[in-house]
Every structure is written in structure tokens, then in C-alpha cells.
C-alpha positions in Angstrom: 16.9 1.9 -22.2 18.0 5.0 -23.9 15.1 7.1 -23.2 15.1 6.4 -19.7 19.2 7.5 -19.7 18.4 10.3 -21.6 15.7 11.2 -19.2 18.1 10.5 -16.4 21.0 12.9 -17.4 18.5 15.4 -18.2 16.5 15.8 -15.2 18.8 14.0 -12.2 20.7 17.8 -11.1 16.9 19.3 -10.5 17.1 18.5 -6.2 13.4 17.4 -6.4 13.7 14.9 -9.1 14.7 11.7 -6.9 12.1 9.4 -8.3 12.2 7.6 -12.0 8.4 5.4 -12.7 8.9 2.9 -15.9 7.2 1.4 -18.1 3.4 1.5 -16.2 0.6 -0.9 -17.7 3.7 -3.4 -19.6 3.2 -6.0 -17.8 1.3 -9.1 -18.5 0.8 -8.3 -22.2 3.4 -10.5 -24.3 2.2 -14.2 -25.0 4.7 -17.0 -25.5 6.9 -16.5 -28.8 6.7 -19.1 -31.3 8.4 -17.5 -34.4 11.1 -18.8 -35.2 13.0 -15.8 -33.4 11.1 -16.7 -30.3 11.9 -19.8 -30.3 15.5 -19.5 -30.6 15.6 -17.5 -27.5 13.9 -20.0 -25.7 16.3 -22.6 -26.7 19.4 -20.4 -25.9 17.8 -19.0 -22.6 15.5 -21.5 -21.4 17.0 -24.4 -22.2 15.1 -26.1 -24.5 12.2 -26.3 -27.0 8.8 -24.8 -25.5 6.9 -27.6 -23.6 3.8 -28.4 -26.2 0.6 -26.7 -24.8 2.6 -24.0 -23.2 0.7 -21.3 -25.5 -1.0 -18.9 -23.0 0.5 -17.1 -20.7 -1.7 -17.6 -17.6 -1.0 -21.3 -18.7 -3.7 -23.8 -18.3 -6.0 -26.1 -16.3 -3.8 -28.7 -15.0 -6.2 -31.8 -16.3 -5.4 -30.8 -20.0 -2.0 -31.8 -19.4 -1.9 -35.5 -18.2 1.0 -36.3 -15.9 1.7 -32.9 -15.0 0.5 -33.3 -11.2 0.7 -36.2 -9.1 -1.5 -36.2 -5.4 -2.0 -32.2 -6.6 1.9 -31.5 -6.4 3.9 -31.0 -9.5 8.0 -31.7 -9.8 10.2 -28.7 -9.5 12.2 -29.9 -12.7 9.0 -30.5 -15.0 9.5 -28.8 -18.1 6.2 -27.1 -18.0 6.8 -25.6 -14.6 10.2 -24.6 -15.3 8.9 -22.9 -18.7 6.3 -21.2 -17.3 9.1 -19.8 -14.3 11.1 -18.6 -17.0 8.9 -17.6 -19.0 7.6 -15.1 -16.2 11.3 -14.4 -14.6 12.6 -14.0 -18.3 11.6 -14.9 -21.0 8.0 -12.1 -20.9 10.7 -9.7 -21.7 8.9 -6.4 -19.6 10.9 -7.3 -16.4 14.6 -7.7 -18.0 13.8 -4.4 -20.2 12.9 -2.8 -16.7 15.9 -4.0 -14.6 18.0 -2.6 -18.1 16.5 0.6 -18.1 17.2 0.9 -14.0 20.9 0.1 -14.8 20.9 2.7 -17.1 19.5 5.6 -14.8 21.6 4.5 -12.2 24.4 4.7 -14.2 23.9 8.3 -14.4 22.5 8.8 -10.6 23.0 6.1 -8.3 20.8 7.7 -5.9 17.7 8.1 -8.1 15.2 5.9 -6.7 13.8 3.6 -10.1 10.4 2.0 -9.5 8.4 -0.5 -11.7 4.2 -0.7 -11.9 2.6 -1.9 -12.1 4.4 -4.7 -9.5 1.8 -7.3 -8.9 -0.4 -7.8 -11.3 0.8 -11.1 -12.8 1.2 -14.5 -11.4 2.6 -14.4 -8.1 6.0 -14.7 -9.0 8.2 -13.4 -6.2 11.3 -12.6 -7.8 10.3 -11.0 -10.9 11.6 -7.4 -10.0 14.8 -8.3 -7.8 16.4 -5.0 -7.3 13.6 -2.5 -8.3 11.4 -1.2 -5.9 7.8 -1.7 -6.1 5.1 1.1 -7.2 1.8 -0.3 -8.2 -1.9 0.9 -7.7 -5.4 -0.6 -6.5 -8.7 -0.5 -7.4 -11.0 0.0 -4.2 -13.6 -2.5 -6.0 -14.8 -4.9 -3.9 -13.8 -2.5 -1.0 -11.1 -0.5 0.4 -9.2 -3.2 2.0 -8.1 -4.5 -1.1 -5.3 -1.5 -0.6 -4.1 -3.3 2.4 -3.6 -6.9 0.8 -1.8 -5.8 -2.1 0.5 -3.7 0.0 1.5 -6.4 1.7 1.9 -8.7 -1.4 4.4 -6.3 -2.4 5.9 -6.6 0.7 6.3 -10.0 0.4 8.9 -9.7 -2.6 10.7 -6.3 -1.4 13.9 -6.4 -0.8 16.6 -4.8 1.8 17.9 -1.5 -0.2 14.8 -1.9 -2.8 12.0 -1.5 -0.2 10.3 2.2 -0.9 6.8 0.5 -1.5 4.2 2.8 -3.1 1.2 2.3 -3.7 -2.0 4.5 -5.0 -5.6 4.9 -5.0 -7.3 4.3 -8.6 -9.8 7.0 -8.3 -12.2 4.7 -10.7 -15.0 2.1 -10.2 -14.8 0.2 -13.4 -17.8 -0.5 -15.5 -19.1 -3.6 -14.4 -18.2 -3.4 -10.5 -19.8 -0.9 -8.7 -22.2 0.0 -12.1 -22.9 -0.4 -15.5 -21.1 2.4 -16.2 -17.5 3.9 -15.1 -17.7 5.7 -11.8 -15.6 8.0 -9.8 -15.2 6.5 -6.3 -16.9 8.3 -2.9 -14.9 10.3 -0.8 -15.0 8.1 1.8 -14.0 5.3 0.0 -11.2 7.2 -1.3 -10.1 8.8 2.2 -10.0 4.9 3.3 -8.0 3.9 0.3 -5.6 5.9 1.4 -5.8 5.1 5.0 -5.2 1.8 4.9 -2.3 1.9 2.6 -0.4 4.5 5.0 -1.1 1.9 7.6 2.0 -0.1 6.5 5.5 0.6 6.8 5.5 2.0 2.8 7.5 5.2 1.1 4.5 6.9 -0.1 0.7 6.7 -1.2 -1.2 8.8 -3.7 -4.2 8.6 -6.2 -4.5 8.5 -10.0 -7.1 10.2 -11.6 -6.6 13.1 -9.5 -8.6 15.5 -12.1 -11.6 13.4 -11.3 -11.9 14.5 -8.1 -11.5 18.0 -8.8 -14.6 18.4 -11.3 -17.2 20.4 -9.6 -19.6 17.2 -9.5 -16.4 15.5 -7.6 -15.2 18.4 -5.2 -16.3 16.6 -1.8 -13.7 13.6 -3.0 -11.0 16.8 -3.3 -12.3 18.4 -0.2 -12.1 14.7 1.6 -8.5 14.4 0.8 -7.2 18.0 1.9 -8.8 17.1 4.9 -7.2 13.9 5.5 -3.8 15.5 4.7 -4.5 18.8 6.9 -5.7 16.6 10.2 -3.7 13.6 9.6 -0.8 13.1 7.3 0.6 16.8 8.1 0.9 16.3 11.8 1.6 12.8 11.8 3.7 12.3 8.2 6.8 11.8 10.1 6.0 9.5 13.1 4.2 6.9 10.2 7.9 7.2 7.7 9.7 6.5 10.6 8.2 3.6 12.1 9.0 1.1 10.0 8.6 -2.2 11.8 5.2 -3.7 12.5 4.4 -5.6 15.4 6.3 -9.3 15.1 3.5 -11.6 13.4 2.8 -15.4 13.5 0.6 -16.3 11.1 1.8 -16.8 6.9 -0.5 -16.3 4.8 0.5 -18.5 1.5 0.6 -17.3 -2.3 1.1 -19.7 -4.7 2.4 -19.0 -8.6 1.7 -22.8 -9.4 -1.5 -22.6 -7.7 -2.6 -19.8 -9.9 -1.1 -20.8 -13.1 -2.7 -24.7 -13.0 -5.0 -24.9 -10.4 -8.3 -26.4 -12.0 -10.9 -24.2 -10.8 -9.9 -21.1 -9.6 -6.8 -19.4 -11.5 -5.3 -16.3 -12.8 -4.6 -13.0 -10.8 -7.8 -11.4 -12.3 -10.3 -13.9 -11.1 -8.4 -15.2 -7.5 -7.2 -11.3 -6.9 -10.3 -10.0 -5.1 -10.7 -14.1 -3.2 -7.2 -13.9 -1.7 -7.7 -10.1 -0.8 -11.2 -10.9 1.2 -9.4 -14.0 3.2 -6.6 -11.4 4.1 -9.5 -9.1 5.1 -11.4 -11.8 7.9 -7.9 -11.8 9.0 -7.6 -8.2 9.2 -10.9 -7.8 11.1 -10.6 -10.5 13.5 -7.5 -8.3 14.6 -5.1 -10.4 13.4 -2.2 -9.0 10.2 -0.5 -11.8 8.5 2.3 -11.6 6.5 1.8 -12.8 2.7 4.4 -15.3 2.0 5.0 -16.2 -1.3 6.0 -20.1 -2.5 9.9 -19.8 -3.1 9.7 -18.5 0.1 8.9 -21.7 1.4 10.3 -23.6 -0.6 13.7 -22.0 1.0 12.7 -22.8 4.5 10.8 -19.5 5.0 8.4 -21.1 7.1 10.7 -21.0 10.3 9.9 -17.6 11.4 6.0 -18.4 11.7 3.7 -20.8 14.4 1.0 -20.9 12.0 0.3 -21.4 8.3 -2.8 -20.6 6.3 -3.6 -21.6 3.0 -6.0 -19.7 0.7 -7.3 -21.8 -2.5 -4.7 -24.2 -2.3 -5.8 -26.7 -5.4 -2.0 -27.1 -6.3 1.9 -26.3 -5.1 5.2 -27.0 -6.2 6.9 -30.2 -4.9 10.2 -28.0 -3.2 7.0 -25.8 -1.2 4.7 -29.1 -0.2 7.6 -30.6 1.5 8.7 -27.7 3.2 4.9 -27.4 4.1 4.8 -31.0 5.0 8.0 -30.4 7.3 6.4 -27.3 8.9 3.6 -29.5 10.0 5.3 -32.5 11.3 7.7 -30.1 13.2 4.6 -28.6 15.4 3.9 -26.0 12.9 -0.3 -25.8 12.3 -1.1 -25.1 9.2 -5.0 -23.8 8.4 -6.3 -24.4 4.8 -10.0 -23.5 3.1 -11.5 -26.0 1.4 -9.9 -25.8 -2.0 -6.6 -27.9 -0.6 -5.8 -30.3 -2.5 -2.6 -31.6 -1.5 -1.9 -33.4 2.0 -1.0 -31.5 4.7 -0.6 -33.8 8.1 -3.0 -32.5 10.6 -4.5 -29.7 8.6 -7.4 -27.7 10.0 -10.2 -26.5 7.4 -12.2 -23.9 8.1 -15.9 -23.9 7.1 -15.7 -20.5 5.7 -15.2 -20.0 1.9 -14.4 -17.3 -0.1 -15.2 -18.7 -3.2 -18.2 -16.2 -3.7 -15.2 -13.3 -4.1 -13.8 -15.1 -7.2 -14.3 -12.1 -10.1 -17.0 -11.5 -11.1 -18.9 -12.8 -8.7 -19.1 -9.8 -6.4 -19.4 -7.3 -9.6 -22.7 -5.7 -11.0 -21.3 -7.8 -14.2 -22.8 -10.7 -12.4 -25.4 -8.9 -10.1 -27.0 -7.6 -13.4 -28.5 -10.8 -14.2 -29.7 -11.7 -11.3 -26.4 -13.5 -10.2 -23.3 -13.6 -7.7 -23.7 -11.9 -4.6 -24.8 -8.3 -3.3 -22.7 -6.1 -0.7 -24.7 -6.9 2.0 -24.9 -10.4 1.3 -21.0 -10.5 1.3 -20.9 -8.1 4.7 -22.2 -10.9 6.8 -20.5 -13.6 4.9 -17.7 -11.4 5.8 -18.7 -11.1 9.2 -19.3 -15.0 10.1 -15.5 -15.7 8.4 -14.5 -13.1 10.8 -16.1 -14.7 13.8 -14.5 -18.6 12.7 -11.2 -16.8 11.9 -11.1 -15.2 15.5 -11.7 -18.7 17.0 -9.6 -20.9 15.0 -7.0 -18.8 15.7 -8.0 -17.3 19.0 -4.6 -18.3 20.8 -2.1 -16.2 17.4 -4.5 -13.3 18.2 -4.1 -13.2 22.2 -0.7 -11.3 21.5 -2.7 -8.8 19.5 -4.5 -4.9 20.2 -8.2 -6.4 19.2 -10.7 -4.6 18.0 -14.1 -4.2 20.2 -15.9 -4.1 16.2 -14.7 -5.9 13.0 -15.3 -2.7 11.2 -12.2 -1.6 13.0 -9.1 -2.5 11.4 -6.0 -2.0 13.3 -2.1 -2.8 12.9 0.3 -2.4 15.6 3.8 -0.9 14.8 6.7 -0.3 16.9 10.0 2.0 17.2 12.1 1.3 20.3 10.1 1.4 23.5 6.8 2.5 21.7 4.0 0.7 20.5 1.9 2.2 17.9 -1.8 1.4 17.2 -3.1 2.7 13.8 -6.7 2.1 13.9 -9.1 2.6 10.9 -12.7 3.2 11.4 -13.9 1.2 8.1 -17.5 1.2 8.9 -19.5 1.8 5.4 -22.9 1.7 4.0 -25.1 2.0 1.0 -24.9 5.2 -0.4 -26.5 6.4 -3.7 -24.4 4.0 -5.7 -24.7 0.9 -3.6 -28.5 1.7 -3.5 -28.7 1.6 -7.5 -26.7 -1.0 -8.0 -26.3 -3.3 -5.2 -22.7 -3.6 -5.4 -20.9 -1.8 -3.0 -21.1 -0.2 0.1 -19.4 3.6 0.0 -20.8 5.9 2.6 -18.7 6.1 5.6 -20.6 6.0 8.8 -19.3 6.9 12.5 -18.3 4.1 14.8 -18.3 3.6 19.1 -16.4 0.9 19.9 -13.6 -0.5 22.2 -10.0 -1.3 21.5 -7.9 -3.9 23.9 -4.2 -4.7 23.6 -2.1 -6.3 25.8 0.0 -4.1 28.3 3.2 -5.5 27.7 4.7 -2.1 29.7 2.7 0.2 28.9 2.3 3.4 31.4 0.6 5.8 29.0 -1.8 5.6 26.1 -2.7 9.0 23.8 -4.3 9.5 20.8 -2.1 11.2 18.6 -4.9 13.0 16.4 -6.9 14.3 19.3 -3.7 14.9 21.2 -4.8 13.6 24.5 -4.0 11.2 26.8 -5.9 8.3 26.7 -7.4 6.6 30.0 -7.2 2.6 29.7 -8.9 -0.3 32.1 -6.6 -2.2 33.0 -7.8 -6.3 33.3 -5.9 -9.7 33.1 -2.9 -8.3 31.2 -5.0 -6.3 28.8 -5.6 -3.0 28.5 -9.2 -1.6 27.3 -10.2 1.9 26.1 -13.1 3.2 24.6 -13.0 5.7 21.0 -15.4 7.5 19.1 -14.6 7.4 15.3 -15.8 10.2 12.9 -16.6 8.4 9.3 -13.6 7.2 6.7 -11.1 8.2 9.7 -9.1 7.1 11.4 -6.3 7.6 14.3 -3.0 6.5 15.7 -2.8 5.4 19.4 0.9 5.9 20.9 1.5 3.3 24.0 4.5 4.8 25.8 6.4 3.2 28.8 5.8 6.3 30.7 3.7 9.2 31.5 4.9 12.6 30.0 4.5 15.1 32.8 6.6 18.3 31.2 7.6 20.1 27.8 10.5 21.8 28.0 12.2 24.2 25.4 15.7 25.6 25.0 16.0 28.7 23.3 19.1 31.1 22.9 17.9 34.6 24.3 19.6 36.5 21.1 20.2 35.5 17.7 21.7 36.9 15.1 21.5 37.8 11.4 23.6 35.6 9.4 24.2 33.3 11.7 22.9 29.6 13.0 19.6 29.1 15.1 19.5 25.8 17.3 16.3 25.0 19.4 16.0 21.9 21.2 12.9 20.8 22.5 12.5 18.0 25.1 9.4 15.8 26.3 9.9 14.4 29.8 7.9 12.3 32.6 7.7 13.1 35.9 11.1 12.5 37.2 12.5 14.4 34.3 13.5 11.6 32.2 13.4 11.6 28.1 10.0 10.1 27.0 11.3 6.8 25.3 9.7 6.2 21.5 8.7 8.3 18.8 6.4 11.8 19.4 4.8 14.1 17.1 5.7 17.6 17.7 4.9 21.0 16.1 6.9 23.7 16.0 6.5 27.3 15.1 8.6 30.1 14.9 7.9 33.7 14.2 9.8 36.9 13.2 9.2 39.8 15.6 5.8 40.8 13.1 4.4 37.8 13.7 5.4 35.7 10.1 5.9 32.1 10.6 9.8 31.2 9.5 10.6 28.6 6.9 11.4 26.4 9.7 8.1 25.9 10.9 6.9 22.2 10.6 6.1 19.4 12.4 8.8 17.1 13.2 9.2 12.9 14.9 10.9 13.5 18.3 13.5 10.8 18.8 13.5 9.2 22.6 12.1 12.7 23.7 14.3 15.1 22.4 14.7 17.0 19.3 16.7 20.0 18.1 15.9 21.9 15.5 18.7 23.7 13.1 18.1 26.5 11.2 19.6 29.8 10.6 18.7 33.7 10.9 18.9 34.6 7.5 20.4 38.4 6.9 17.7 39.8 6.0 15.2 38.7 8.6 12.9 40.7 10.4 14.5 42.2 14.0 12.5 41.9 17.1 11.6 39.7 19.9 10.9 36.1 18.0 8.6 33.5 19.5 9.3 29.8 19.2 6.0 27.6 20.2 6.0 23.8 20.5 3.5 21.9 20.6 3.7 18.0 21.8 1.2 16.4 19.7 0.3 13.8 22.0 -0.5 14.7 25.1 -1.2 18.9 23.6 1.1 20.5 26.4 2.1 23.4 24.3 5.4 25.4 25.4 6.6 29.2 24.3 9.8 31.1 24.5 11.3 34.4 23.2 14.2 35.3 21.4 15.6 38.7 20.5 17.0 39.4 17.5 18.2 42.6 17.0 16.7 46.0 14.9 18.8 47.4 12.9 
């Protein structure tokens, strides 16, 4: 706690030092104390004397412990439970040192933002880091997609005011995943890592293991990256920080800390991880985002906001979240289950799909290596047949939705006022050299065709915000239709606007002066001259009289079609005739005007 106030009052004045990462790789490492100073605690802070058998942290199978679960539902106030709630709330000690240490540094800056990783990788406890925001990184082992579950996981347990979710690409296949040996990821499974984490509403996304990529072996992985950030976070980093909503959603997807901690045959983080992650991934690919709720969640009545309910590996829940569940159920609510429920549910639906095969380390070349557990393409077309059920179970939660014409195209609507904003991932993979050798993965990125539908909900205009064109939609039965060409590992962000722009206007002062402020206003209009409602990317550039681009060059999110642009005319600037260009980003009208500023 110290070190991290030291740390604080040393660095917090430096402008660019707004961000404070604790404590990475804590978590999950302290067992249940049973000295006789860990015991104390427990009786002053928990309560009571530790429940016998309550030795392991990940606790146990629930049928070692007779009368701990009744009909598969076990009492809020058993002793075991409410140790093992504790125990992961509290009495693990990495969490309370964390929230300390935040104190501290926030003490000495309350406007440092203090972050915690790694953020989900213990039982599924959501309110183990109230009033930290998340950071935490993902392996893309099975696939890339796994970036996209765990993002929302975190989301799940973020808070109002403590919501600047990070999240990075582990540039590293782990021995005994892809290979027998440790391997440094391909660049287009990289390049999708990071895709499909900047697909949600988060604060930022990165990789570790960055001098991996930049070996000479590795360069392609660098080169892939620079890429991705020249073509698509540069020109659209601003329209993905500010839209910050997604598309309302229907369906809950359930996590369950009691499930994991005493469910009797599938448990722990480790080995359910990758299981929950490929349900959330048929979801994804029948064109349908869910929102990860966690139990307490429930428990509080959580379930309101939601028509439908689904519930992954569901051997075991907490009494407070079955009869919420229950309730949900009997109140109209549907509620969808794999086979693994174990608890009644009135009028449940099972699916025939299982995910049971992408329980660690089934899908790993730990398994594969003997002969066992299941290849790539094997789970591909296990994949694509729980795709297919998913899409027809729950055909009338995904009529609201943009769909996808191919489930290797993953898309998630987002909105900002009037707009609707369609960022679609072309996911679409192989095997390459590695998932030749090995047989457990699928890394080379391949190109994709396909159509994309979304309802028209008052739409007038579609463009593609990468290619910067307008986009020409059939319209059919309330839907709108549109074919797209994806290059591999890319992907694109589709703006539907409530109008058509028709001009690109600029105002520009004719003179400006050393020494003195610069204001240029740019505005994006339709055809009877009114502002183009929603967010637009723009460019602008502006150039000294010899042709140097100013400091004020970038590319900017146009509010409800206007932005204005402050800078100044610093004194010793060059004189001349100055050109300011604009460039609207998605429909590529590009507008020019000159300014004099005078020779001296």
C-alpha cells in the first residue's frame, strides 16, 4: 500500500501518467489459512470457525459433502457457501490489499484511473473488485472469440464510475494448446484478438508479449498490427470510444460461482472457462450478443430487464438465484438450459447441443497428443450445428437483430443517438502451418463473401465507414440486406444513419493570425441542409503555407453533424496561404478551404 502511494506521488504531476495497474498474476494463489493466525481472522471476519472440508480454494465436488445440496440447490446461509463467499470477497486477502492500495493512490490523485488484473480469473464472483476498474488479458486458445466472452464477463461486474474495461491480447499459445511447445500466435489470429475486443463499448485493448512480435521470425504479427491501427483504429478510434451503448439485448446468459465451486462434474474457471466461452460463441454467430449475468445478479431480481434466460452447465445454484429463476419462469420469462441442469426450472427448454467437448483439455494438443479430445475441425462443425439449433431456438430474440448471411461473421450492433452502428468481424480461419502439425487450431485468416441483414428501424442511409462509401441495401419485409466483401482477420464498421448526407461544408476564417486562436467548424448535411444526426468519422488536415501538416491534424467523432475544431496560430508559424481539408469518412466527400496568414 505504500509502494503504490509512493509510486503515486511520484509519477501523478507527469500529464501522461493517468493510469496505475496492481498487483497482475495475485489472484487465485492463497489457500484457506489454518494457522492459528488464519484462523482467528476467520472467526473475527467470517464469523465463525472454518466449515470442516473447506481446504481448497476451488472448494469441492458437492457429493463429498452430504447435505450440502438439496434437488441441486444449496441454502444461502449454509456455512460452506457463506465461507467459501467470504473467503473469495475477503478473506483471499489479494482483493482487500488491491481496493487498499487504490485508496491510497487516490488519496494522492483522485483522478488516476487504478485498475486490477488480472479481473476474472477466479470463481465468478461478481463483486470481488467493487470500485476498481477491470484490466485483465486473454489467451486466443481455443480461438479468438474467447476475447469477446471474457470482455463481457467483465462487463457483467463493472460498475457506473469504475467502468474503463481493458482488456489485451496474450501474444502466446501455451504448451499444450496449439503445440507441444510455446508458440507465438499468427497475425491473423492476433489482428482478430484485437478486433473483437474493440467490438465492445471498453477503454482500451492492447497485447502482451509485444517483443514477440517484433523478432524477425515474428515481423508479419508486428506488420499485421500497424496495419490494423493505420486502416482501422486511427480513423475510426474515436467513433468506437464514443459509442458506448450496444444495441438493447434480450437474452442473459447465466454465470454461476456455486455452480463452479461445487458442481460435480464440471468445475473451476480453468476447466469450464473455454465451455462457457464456446456457448457465448454459437450465440455470437447465430447473430445474437447476450449479456453475461452473473448469480447475485439474479438473486437481486436482475432478471427483469431480459425475455429470455440461458443456462450454460447449470449442475448447481444458490437457493436466493433458483427462485428468482423459478419466478422468472412462472412470470412468462423462457428460460433455455444445456443438458447439465440440474435443478428445476418450470417449462425449461434443452437444447441438444453440448459443449461439454470444450471443457479443458479437451480441445488442447494436451489431449489431442494421445489420440484424445477433439481436433479444430471437428469442433468447427460442432460449432456450426450449435449455431444452426441456437438460431432456431431462439429465432424470434434474434428477429430484432443485424444477422449475419455466414456464422463466420460476427457482428454487434451499437448505438449513439439516431445512429445505428454495425461492427462486423470477418472471423473466417483455417489451418495454417500450426493447425496442420498439430491439429489444434485453426489460424490463417481467409477472405469472406457474404450478406448482412438488419432491420430498418429508420434507416435512410447505410456506409461503410472503412471503405468510406455509401452502402446500397435491398430493402424486404422490414429488413434491410447488403452484400460485403471481407479481406482476411478484418473487419469493418457499418454506420445506419436516418438520412442521406448530400453536402460537406467547411467554415474557415479568411486570415489568421500569429498568436492568436484558430476555430474551424466543419458540418455534414443531407439534402435539405439539415445536420446529419449520429456520430461520423471525419479527418481533418491543416497545412502551413509550405505544405507541413499542423499539430492539429487528426481525425475527430462529429457530434449530430457538426464539429469545430480549436486550435491556435502559434507565433512562430509559417506565413502563407494555409489549406484546411476535411475529409467525411463515411461517405469520402472531401472539402478544402484557404486561409491567409500573413508573411512577415
Amino acid at each position: 500500500v505504500n509502494l503504490a502511494r509512493t509510486y503515486a506521488e511520484q509519477y501523478h504531476e507527469y500529464p501522461a501518467y493517468r493510469l496505475m495497474n496492481m498487483n497482475t498474476e495475485t489472484e487465485h494463489h492463497n489457500q484457506p489459512d489454518f494457522s492459528p493466525i488464519g484462523l482467528e481472522r476467520a472467526r473475527k471476519l467470517f464469523g465463525g470457525e472454518i466449515p470442516k472440508g473447506c481446504e481448497n480454494m476451488y472448494a469441492f465436488k458437492h457429493s463429498t459433502y452430504p447435505g450440502l445440496v438439496k434437488d441441486s440447490v444449496i441454502e444461502d446461509d449454509h456455512p460452506v457457501l457463506r465461507f467459501y463467499r467470504w473467503f473469495w470477497l475477503e478473506g483471499e486477502g489479494f482483493n482487500v490489499m488491491a481496493k487498499d492500495m487504490m485508496k491510497a493512490i487516490n488519496e494522492v490523485d483522485p483522478n488516476l484511473l487504478v485498475f486490477h488484473d488480472p479481473a476474472a480469473r477466479m470463481p465468478y464472483m461478481r463483486d470481488r473488485h467493487d470500485g476498481m476498474n477491470p484490466w485483465d488479458w486473454t489467451y486466443t486458445t481455443p480461438n479468438p472469440l474467447t476475447l469477446t466472452f471474457k470482455i463481457e464477463a467483465i462487463r457483467g461486474f463493472a460498475e457506473p464510475g469504475n467502468d474503463h474495461i481493458v482488456n489485451y491480447v496474450q501474444v502466446l499459445w501455451k504448451q499444450w494448446t496449439a503445440g507441444a511447445v510455446n508458440l507465438c500466435p499468427s497475425a491473423a489470429v492476433i489482428r482478430l484478438g484485437l478486433l473483437h475486443s474493440s467490438s465492445r463499448p471498453v477503454f482500451a485493448v492492447g497485447h502482451w508479449n509485444t517483443g514477440w512480435m517484433t523478432k524477425a521470425q515474428h515481423l508479419d504479427r508486428w506488420e499485421g498490427v500497424q496495419d490494423l491501427h493505420k486502416s482501422f483504429w486511427k480513423p475510426l478510434g474515436p467513433i468506437l470510444t464514443n459509442l458506448k451503448q450496444d444495441a438493447p439485448r434480450r437474452v442473459a446468459f447465466l454465470v454461476s460461482h456455486t455452480n463452479q465451486l461445487f458442481a460435480e462434474t464440471f468445475r473451476g474457471s480453468w476447466q469450464t472457462g473455454p465451455a462457457l466461452s464456446a456457448w457465448h460463441e454459437a450465440f455470437l454467430r447465430a447473430g445474437l450478443p447476450v449479456d453475461v449475468v452473473y448469480e447475485e445478479t439474479v438473486a437481486e431480481g436482475g432478471l427483469k430487464d431480459y425475455t429470455t434466460l440461458f443456462i450454460p452447465f447449470g449442475e448447481v445454484i444458490s437457493r436466493s438465484a433458483h427462485k428468482q429463476i423459478a419466478a422468472f419462469a412462472a412470470g412468462g420469462g423462457r428460460v433455455v438450459a444445456d443438458h447439465n441442469l440440474g435443478y428445476s426450472v418450470p417449462g425449461v427448454t434443452k437444447v441438444e447441443s453440448t459443449m461439454d467437448h470444450m471443457t479443458w483439455p479437451n480441445w488442447g494438443w494436451y489431449r489431442l497428443r494421445h489420440k484424445q479430445g477433439i481436433t479444430a475441425p471437428e469442433r468447427i462443425k460442432r460449432m456450426w450445428a450449435a449455431t444452426a439449433e441456437i438460431a432456431r431456438v431462439f429465432a424470434k430474440e434474434r428477429s430484432a437483430n443485424p444477422v449475419p448471411g455466414d456464422p463466420w461473421l460476427v457482428v454487434n450492433e451499437r448505438r449513439w443517438g439516431k445512429g445505428r452502428y454495425l461492427y462486423a468481424i470477418n472471423d473466417k480461419r483455417s489451418a495454417g502451418a500450426v493447425g496442420k502439425r498439430w491439429n489444434a487450431i485453426l489460424e490463417q485468416g481467409e477472405p469472406l463473401a457474404t450478406s448482412i441483414s438488419v432491420p430498418t428501424g429508420g434507416t435512410k442511409a447505410v456506409y461503410d465507414l472503412v471503405a468510406h462509401r455509401e452502402i446500397t441495401p435491398q430493402a424486404d419485409a422490414g429488413r434491410l440486406t447488403w452484400q460485403t466483401d471481407f479481406a482476411p482477420a478484418s473487419a469493418t464498421v457499418f454506420a445506419l444513419l436516418p438520412q442521406r448526407i448530400a453536402f460537406l461544408e467547411i467554415v474557415a476564417p479568411k486570415t489568421a493570425e500569429r498568436g492568436q486562436p484558430l476555430a474551424i467548424t466543419a458540418r455534414i448535411l443531407d439534402d435539405g441542409k439539415a445536420p446529419i444526426a449520429g456520430l461520423l468519422p471525419i479527418r481533418i488536415t491543416i497545412r502551413d503555407g509550405q505544405g507541413a501538416a499542423s499539430e492539429y491534424s487528426d481525425t475527430f467523432a462529429m457530434k449530430d453533424g457538426v464539429f469545430t475544431l480549436n486550435g491556435w496560430i502559434a507565433l512562430n508559424d509559417t506565413g502563407g496561404t494555409w489549406s484546411v481539408t476535411v475529409e467525411d469518412l463515411a461517405s469520402g466527400r472531401t472539402a478544402r478551404k484557404y486561409f491567409r496568414v500573413p508573411v512577415r
